[in-house]
C-alpha positions in Angstrom: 55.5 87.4 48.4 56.0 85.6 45.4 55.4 81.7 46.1 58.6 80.7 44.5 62.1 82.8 43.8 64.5 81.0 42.0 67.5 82.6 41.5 70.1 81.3 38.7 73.7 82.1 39.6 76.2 81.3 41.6 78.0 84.2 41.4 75.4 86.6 42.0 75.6 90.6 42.9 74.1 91.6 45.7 71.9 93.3 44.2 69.8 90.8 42.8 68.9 88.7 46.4 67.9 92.4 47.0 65.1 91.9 44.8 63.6 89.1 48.0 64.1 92.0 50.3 62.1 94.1 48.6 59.5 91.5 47.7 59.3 90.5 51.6 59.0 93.5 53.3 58.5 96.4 50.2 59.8 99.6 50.0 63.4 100.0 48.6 64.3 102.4 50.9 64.4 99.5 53.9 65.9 96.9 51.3 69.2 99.4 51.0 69.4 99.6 54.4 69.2 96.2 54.9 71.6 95.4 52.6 73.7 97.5 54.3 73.5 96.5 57.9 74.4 93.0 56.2 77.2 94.1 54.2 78.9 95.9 57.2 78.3 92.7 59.5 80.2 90.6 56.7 83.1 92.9 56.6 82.9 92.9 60.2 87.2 93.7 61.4 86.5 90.9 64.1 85.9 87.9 61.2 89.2 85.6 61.2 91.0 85.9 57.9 90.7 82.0 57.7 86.9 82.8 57.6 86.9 85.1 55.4 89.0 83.4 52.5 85.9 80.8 52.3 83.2 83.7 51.5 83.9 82.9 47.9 82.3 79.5 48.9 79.7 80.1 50.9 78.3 83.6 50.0 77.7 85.0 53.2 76.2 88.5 51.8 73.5 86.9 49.5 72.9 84.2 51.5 71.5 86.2 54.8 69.3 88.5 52.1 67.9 85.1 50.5 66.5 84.4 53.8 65.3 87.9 54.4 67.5 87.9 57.5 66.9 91.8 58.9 69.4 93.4 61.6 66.5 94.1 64.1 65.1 90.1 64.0 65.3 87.5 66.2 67.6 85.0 65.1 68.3 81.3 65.8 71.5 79.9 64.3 71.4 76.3 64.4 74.6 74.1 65.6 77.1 76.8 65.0 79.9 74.9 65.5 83.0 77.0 64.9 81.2 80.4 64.6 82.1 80.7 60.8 78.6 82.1 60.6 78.6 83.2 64.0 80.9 85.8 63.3 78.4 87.4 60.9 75.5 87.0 62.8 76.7 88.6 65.9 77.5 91.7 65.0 74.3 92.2 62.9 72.4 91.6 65.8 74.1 94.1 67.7 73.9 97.0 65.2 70.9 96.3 64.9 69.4 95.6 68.3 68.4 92.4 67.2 68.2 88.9 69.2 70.8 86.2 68.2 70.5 82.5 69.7 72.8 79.8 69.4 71.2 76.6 69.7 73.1 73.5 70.0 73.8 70.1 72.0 74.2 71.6 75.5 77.0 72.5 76.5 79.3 70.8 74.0 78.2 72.3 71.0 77.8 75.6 72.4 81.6 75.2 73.7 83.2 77.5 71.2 80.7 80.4 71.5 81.1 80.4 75.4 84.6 80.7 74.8 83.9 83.9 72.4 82.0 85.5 75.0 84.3 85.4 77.6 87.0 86.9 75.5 85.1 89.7 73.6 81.9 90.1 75.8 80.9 93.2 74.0 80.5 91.5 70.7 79.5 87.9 71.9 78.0 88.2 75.2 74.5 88.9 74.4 74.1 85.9 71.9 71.0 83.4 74.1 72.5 80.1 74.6 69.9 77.2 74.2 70.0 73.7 73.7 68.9 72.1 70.3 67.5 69.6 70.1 66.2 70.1 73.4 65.1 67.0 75.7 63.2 69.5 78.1 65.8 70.0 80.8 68.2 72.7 79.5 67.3 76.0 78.2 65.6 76.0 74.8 64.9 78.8 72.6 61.2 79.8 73.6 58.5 78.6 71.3 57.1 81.7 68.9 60.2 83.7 69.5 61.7 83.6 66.5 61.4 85.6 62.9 64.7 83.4 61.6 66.0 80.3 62.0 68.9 79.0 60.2 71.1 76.2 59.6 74.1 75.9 57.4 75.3 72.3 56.9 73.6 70.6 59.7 71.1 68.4 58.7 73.0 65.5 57.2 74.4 65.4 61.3 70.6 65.3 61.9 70.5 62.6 59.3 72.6 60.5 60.6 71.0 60.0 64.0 68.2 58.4 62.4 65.0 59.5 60.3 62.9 60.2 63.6 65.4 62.6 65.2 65.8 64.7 61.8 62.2 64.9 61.7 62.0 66.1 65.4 64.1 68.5 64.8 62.5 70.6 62.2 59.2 69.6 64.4 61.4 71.8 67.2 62.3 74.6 64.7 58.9 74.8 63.5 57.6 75.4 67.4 60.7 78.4 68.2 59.4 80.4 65.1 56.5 83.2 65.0 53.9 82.8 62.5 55.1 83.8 59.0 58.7 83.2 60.2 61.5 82.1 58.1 63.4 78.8 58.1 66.7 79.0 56.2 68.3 76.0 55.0 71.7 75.4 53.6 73.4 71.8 52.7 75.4 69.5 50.9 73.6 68.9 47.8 73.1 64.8 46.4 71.7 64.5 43.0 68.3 63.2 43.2 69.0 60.2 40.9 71.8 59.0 44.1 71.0 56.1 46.5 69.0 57.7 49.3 71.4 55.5 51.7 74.1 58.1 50.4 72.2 60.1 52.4 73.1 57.9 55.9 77.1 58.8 55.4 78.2 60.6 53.0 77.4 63.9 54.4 75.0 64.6 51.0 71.5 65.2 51.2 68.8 65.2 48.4 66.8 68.3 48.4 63.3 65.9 47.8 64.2 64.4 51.5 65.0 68.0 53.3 61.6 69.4 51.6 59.7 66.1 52.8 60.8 66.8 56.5 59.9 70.5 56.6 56.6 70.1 55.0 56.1 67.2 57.3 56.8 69.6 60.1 54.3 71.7 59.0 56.6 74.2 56.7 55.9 75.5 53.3 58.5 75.7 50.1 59.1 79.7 49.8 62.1 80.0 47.6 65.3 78.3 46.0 68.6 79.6 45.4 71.4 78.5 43.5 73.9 81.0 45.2 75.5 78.0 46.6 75.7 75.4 44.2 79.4 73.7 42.6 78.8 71.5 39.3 82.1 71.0 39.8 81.6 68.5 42.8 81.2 65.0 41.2 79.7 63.3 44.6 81.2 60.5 44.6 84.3 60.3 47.3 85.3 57.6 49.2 85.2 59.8 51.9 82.3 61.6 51.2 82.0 65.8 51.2 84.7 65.6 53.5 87.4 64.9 50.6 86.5 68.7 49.6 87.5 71.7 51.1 87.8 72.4 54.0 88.1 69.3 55.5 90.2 67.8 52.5 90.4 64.3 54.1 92.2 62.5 51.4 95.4 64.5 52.9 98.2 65.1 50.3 96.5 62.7 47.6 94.7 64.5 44.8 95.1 67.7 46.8 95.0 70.0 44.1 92.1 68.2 42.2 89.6 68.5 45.2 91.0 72.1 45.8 90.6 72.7 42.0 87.0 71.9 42.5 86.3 73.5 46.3 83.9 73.5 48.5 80.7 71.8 48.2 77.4 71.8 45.7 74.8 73.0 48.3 71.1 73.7 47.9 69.6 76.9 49.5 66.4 76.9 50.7 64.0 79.0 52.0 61.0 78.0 53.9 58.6 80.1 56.0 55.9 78.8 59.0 52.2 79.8 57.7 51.0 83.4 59.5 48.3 81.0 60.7 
């Protein structure tokens, strides 16, 4: 594997993350396939049209090939929240025969999936409920189980609970993954020449301070993609990322402006655990 990807667009084919499958794992023949399995998962007839109007945002397709995310892995989705990734993730796992963990404050922020399995149990039912971060009484997602971990938009929440408990966090997800295994990253993106303190409420996080905390945690750097990047967004809201879309806090003033611009500038990285 290459020690460094870098890929340029933000409106990238899918073809060209492709080119990460095929470094990771060789052989095109897999990479189509894989392609596939994650093309069919995106265009899944369960996803909620309300979802689905915000793939131009965040990508979903090139994203999960960035990572090297493969139907048949074990995969940990970080604080999924409403299941806007979720809804990918679940059936890829189950075409597949893959593992899919959701792993979140117990029980609240595992609310919403619960409430998924109960009404479509064929689709949702086999995702592994754990608690992240976990304080050792609830269910956690066993340590050297994983081949993925991911989190979209999480660790400015991390963030703000203080420097220690972001850094025990990625010390949590480097224990839950195997050897070799992949930590996918993606979040709000704050210019590096910003206040760090931006970093305590805006919802904006430098890439410098999330690359500090996973090396710290023992991960290496494998890859950057600009896939999810906006030079559109300026940064600088009153209300933080939260004046964008979706959220679009601001209400009826400046609507169309902050919808003009849309969702985020987000950094995508891709780090992996060393095999040993």
């Amino acid at each position: 594997m290459r020690p460094l990807l870098i890929v340029a667009s933000t409106a990238l084919a899918l073809t060209v993350p492709a080119v990460a499958f095929a470094d990771h794992h060789g052989g095109g023949h897999a990479a189509h396939k894989e392609q596939e399995a994650i093309a069919a998962a995106v265009a899944a007839p369960t996803r909620t049209p309300a979802n689905l109007a915000r793939d131009k945002y965040r990508h979903p397709a090139e994203t999960l090939a960035f990572f090297g995310v493969k139907p048949g892995d074990t995969v940990v989705e970080l604080w999924p929240g409403g299941g806007w990734y979720t809804e990918i993730l679940a059936p890829l796992a189950k075409a597949g025969g893959g593992t899919l963990y959701a792993a979140a404050p117990w029980e609240r922020g595992l609310n919403r999936i619960k409430e998924w399995q109960g009404a479509n149990a064929d689709l949702y039912g086999g995702i592994q409920l754990a608690e992240f971060p976990n304080a050792g009484t609830n269910p956690k997602v066993p340590d050297a189980s994983a081949d993925v971990v991911l989190t979209f938009r999480n660790v400015h929440n991390w963030r703000f609970g203080g420097a220690d408990n972001t850094a025990n966090a990625f010390k949590q997800i480097f224990a839950m993954l195997k050897p070799g295994g992949t930590l996918g990253v993606v979040e709000h993106r704050l210019n590096e020449s910003d206040d760090a303190a931006k970093e305590e409420k805006s919802g904006y996080m430098k890439e410098s301070s999330i690359i500090a905390f996973a090396e710290a945690a023992g991960f290496k750097l494998a890859g950057r993609s600009e896939i999810n990047a906006n030079p559109k967004d300026t940064k600088d809201y009153e209300k933080g990322v939260w004046t964008l879309p979706p959220a679009l806090r601001e209400g009826e003033t400046d609507r169309a402006k902050y919808v003009a611009i849309g969702e985020s500038d987000r950094m995508t990285l891709k780090f992996v655990k060393p095999a040993s």
